[in-house]
C-alpha positions in Angstrom: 81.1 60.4 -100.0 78.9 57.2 -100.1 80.7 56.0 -103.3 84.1 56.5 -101.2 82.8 54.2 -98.5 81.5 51.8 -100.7 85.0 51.5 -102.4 87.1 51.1 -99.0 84.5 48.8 -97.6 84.7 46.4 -101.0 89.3 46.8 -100.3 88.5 46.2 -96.5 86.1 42.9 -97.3 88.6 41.5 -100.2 91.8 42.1 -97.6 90.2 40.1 -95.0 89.4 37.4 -97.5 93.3 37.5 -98.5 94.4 37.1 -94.8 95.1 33.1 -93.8 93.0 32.2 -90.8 94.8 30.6 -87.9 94.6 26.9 -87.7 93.4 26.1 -84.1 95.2 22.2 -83.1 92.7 19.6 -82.5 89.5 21.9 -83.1 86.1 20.0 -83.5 86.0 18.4 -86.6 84.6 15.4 -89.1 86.9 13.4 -90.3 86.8 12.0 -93.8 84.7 9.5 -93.1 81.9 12.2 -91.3 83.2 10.8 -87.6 83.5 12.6 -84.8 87.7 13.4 -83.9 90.1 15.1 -82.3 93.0 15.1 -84.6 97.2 15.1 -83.6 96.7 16.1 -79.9 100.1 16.2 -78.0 100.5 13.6 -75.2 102.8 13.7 -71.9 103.9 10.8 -69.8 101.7 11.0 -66.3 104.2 8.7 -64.4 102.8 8.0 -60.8 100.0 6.0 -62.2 101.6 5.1 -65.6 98.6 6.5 -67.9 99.5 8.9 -71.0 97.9 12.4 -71.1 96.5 14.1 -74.1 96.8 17.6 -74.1 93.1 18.5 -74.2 90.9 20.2 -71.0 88.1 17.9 -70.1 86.0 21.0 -70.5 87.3 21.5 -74.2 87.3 17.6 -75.2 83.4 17.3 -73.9 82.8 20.9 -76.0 83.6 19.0 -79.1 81.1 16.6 -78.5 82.2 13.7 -76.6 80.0 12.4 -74.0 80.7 10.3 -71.2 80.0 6.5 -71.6 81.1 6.8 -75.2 82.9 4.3 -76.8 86.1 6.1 -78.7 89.8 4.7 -80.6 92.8 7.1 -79.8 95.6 6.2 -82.2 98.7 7.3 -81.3 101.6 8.7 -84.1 103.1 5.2 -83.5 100.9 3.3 -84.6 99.8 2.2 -81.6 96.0 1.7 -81.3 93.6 1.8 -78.6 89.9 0.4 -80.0 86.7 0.8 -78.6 87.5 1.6 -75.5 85.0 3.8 -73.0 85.3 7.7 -72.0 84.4 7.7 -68.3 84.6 10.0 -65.8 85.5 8.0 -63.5 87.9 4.5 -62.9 85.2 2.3 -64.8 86.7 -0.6 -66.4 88.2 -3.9 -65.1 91.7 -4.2 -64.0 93.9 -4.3 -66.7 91.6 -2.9 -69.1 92.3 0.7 -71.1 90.4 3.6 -70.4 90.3 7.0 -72.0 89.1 9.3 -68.6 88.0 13.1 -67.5 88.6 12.3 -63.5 87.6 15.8 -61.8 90.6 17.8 -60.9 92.8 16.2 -64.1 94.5 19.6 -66.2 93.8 17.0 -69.3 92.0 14.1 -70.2 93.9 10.8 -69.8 94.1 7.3 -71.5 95.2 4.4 -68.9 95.3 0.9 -68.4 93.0 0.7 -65.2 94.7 -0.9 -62.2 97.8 -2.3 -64.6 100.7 -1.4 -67.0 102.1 1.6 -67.9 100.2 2.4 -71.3 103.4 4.7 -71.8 105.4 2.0 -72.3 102.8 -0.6 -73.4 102.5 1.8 -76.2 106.1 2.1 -77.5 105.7 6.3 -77.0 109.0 6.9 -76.1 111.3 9.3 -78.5 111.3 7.0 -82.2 114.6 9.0 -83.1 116.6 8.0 -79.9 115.9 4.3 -78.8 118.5 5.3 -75.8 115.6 7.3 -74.2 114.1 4.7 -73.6 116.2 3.9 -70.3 115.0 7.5 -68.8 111.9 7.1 -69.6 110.7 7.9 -65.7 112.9 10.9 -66.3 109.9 12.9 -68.1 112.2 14.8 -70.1 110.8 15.5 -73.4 109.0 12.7 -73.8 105.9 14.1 -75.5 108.6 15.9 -78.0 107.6 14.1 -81.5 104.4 12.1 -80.4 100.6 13.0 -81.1 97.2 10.7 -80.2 94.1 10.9 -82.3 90.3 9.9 -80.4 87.7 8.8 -82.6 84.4 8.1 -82.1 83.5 4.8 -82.3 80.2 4.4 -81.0 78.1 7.1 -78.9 76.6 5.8 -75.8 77.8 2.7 -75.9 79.1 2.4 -72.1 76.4 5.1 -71.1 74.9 2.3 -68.4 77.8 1.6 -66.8 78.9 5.1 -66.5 75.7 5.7 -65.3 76.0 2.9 -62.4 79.6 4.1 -61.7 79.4 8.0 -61.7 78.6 8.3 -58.1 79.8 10.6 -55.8 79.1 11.0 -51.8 79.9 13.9 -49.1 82.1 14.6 -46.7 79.4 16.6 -44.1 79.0 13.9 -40.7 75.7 15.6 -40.3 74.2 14.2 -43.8 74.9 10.1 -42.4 72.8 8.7 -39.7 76.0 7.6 -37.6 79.4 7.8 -36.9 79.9 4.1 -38.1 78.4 4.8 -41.5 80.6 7.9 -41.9 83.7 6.2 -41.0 82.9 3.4 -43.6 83.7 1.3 -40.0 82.6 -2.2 -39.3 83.7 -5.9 -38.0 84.7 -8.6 -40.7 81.9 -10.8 -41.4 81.3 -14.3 -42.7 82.0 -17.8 -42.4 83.8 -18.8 -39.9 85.5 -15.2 -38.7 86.0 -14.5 -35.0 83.3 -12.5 -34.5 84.4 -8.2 -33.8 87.5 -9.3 -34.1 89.1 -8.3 -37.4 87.5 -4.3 -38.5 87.6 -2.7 -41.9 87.1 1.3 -42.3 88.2 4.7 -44.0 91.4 6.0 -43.1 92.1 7.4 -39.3 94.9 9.4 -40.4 94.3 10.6 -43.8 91.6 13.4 -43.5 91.0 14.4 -46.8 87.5 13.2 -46.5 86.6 14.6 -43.1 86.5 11.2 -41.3 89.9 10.2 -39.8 89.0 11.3 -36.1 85.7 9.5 -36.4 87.5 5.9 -37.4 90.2 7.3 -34.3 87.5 7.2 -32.1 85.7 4.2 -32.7 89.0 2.3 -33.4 89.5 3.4 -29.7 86.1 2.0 -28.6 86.6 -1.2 -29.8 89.8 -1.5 -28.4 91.7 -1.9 -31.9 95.4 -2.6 -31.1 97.0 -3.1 -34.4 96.5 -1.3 -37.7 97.3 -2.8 -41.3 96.8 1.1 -43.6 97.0 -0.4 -47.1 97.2 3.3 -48.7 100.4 4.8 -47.4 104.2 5.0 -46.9 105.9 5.7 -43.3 106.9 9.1 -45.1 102.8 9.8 -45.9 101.6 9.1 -42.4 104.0 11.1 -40.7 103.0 13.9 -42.9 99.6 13.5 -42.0 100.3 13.7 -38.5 102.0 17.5 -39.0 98.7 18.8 -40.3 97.0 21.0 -38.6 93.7 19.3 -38.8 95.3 16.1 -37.6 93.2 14.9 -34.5 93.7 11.1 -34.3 95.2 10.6 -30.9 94.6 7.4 -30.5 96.4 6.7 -34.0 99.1 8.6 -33.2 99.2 6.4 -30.1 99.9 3.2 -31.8 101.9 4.7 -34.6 104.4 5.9 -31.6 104.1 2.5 -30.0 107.0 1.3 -32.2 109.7 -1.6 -30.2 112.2 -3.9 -32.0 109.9 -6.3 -32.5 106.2 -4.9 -33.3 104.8 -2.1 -35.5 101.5 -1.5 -34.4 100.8 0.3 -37.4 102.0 -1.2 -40.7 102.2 1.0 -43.7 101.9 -1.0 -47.1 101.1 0.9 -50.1 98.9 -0.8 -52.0 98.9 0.2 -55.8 95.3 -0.9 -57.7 97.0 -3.6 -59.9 95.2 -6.5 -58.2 97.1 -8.5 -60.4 100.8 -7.7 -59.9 103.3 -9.3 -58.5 103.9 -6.4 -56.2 99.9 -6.1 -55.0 100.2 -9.9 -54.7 103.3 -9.6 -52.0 102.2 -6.4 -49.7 98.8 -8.7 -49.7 101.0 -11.8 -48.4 102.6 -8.9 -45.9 99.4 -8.1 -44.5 98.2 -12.1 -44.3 101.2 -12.6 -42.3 100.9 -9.9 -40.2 97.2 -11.4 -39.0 99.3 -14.7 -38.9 102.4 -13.7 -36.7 99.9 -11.4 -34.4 96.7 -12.5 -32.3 95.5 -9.3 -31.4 92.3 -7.2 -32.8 93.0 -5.4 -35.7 91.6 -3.0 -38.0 92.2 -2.7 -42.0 92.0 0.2 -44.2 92.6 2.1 -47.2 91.8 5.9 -48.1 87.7 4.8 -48.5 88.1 1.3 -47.5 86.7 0.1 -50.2 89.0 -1.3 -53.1 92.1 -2.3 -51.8 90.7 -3.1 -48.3 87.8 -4.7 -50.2 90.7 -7.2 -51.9 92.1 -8.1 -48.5 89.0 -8.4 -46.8 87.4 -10.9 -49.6 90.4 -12.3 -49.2 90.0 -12.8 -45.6 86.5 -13.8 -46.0 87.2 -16.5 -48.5 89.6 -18.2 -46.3 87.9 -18.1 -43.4 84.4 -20.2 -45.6 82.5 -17.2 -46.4 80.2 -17.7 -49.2 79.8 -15.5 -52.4 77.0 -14.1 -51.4 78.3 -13.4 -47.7 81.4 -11.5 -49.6 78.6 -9.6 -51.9 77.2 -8.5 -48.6 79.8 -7.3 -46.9 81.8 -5.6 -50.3 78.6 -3.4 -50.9 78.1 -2.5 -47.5 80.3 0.5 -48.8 78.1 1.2 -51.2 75.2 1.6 -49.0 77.3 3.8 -46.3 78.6 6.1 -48.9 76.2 6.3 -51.9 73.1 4.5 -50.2 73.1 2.1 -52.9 71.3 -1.5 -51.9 69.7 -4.0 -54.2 66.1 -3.6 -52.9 66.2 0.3 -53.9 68.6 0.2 -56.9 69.3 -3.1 -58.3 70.6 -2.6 -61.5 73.4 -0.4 -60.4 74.3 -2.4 -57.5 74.3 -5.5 -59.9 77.0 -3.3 -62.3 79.1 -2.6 -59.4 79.5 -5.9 -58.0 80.1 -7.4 -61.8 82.2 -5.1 -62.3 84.1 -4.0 -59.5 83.8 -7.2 -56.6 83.5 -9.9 -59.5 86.9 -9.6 -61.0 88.7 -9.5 -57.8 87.4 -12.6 -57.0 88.5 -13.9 -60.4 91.6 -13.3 -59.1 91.9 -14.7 -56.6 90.6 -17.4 -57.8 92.8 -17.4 -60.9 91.1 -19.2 -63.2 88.1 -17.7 -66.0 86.2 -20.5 -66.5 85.2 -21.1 -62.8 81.8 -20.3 -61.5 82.9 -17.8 -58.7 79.5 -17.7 -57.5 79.4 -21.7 -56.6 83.1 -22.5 -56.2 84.7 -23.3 -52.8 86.2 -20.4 -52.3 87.9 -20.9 -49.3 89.8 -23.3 -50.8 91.2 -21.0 -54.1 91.9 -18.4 -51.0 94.3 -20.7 -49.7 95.5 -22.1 -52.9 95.9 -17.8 -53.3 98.2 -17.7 -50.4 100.6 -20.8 -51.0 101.1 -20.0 -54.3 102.2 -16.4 -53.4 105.0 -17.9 -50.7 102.8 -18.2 -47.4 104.3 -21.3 -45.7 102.0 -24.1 -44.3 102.8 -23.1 -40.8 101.6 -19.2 -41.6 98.3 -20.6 -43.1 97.7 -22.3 -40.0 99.0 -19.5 -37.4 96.4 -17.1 -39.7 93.4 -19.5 -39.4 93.9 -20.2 -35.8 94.2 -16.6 -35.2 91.3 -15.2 -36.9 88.4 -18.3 -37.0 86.5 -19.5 -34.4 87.3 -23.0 -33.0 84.9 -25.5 -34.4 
């Protein structure tokens, strides 16, 4: 009986040796060289933002190995090649600069040119066998058919301190912030020669995703705000807002309603992130000329209020004389209301942010590389901003008059 077991158990081992194991798609693995890889990963056009997805979980891709702040290539089946480029969890980079990134929520990790082209079509990864694809591209139809990215480690840890700096988060609980003010992200425009309370910047007071819409409401209310520039959203997003349930802006809904011929109280602009497009460059003009063409106290916001209202209100503050360190101020006043980040308590992260983040907006504005944005008259390169992007004279004038004090 035992030499009967012995016999099926030696046919049972040798069968399961003959049996082909499965090959599992972009398993952990070395390549030849002994690096790190995820090998031949499908990709799929992500078309709102213009970034390309690669068909691997952030949970999975980070259980091969990969850790955030690593520097990694992801060469696609093209030949296209994306070198040493960081893996953040987060919107890291400079605009215009490519990204590989795990943002929470995402079904896949996601290579991107932050704040710029579509890397889909920077990348050439339409259909190779059908160059007539190429006009539906925005179609989404089969686009990932025949095309596969590779991510290689290039260097481990190489971004770590900036991912460090950058990977905050904050909460949406009123009861955690020490008043409604620093909740709502709300406060007057500061710096050179602004009116003073007269121009506001804030979070949203009709998207409430974040808990703090009927706090901006109410203060927006209290300091007698009668004009509202919302950088974030269409007419079609607002009024969708309004239909919620937890909608409780009244004194939004007020304005928004308040609609003649001749005045919008509340103008909607979509903003994308491209600070350098020709489309962010024209809403931007949009909202100059709507502080131009109307005297009236006004508030400015995004979703946070803190990257495309941060752009208009530099912006702002520039023209109006304020000096770098004045726009430093004011930009990472955000960053203390939401993160409690200040450069007495945590100066090396609040020094990454505003090199990184504040910094390159400036740049351009300014629109040159080799000036010293820290020393250069910047009201000057704010108004050189607005000429060159078809603000008339008259419009510069109406906008200084309306917001400066009279020296």
């Amino acid at each position: 009986m035992k030499k009967t077991n012995k016999v099926l158990s030696f046919f049972f081992a040798l069968l399961l040796a003959l049996i082909p194991l499965p090959v599992f798609s972009g398993c952990s693995c070395k390549n030849d060289a002994g690096t790190m890889e995820l090998k031949d990963c499908g990709i799929i056009h992500e078309q709102e933002f213009g970034g390309v997805y690669i068909k691997k979980t952030i949970e999975d891709f980070n259980a091969l190995g990969f850790k955030y702040g690593d520097s990694v290539t992801i060469t696609f089946s093209n030949g296209y090649k994306l070198e040493d480029i960081p893996y953040y969890n987060g919107y890291y980079t400079q605009t215009g600069e490519p990204l590989l990134i795990a943002y929470p929520g995402y079904d896949y990790i996601k290579a991107a040119i932050n704040n710029g082209d579509d890397l889909w079509e920077a990348g050439g990864l339409m259909l190779q066998s059908s160059p007539v694809e190429t006009h539906s591209l925005w179609s989404g139809a089969n686009l990932e058919g025949d095309m596969k990215a590779t991510i290689t480690l290039y260097q481990a840890g190489k971004y770590k301190d900036i991912q460090e700096a950058r990977d905050i988060h904050y909460f949406d609980d009123r009861t955690l912030y020490p008043s409604d003010e620093v909740f709502a992200n709300f406060r007057s425009l500061k710096g050179g020669n602004l009116k003073d309370n007269w121009l506001y910047r804030s979070a949203s007071p009709c998207d409430n995703q974040h808990s703090r819409a009927s706090y901006v409401d109410k203060l927006c209310q209290e300091v007698g705000i009668q004009r509202i520039i919302n950088l974030a959203d269409t007419d079609a997003k607002i009024q969708t807002y309004m239909a919620r349930t937890d909608f409780n802006s009244q004194y939004f809904a007020t304005l928004y309603n308040a609609y003649d011929a001749q005045n919008d109280s509340v103008v909607p602009l979509a903003l994308n992130m491209n600070f350098g497009s020709d489309y962010f460059k024209g809403q931007v003009i949009k909202a100059m000329k709507e502080l131009a063409n109307h005297n009236v106290k006004s508030l400015i916001h995004c979703t946070e209020g803190k990257d495309r209202t941060g752009f208009l209100c530099m912006l702002i503050e520039a023209f109006a004389g304020a000096t770098y360190n004045e726009i430093v101020e004011d930009y990472m006043m955000t960053y203390f209301n939401y993160y409690s980040i200040s450069k007495a308590f945590d100066a090396k992260r609040y020094n990454i942010i505003v090199e990184n983040v504040l910094d390159p907006m400036i740049q351009t504005m300014v629109g040159q590389n080799n000036v010293n944005i820290k020393t250069a008259n910047l009201a000057e390169y704010a108004k050189n901003y607005l000429i060159s992007n078809n603000m008339t004279q008259e419009e510069v004038n109406l906008l200084r008059a309306n917001i400066c004090k009279v020296l």
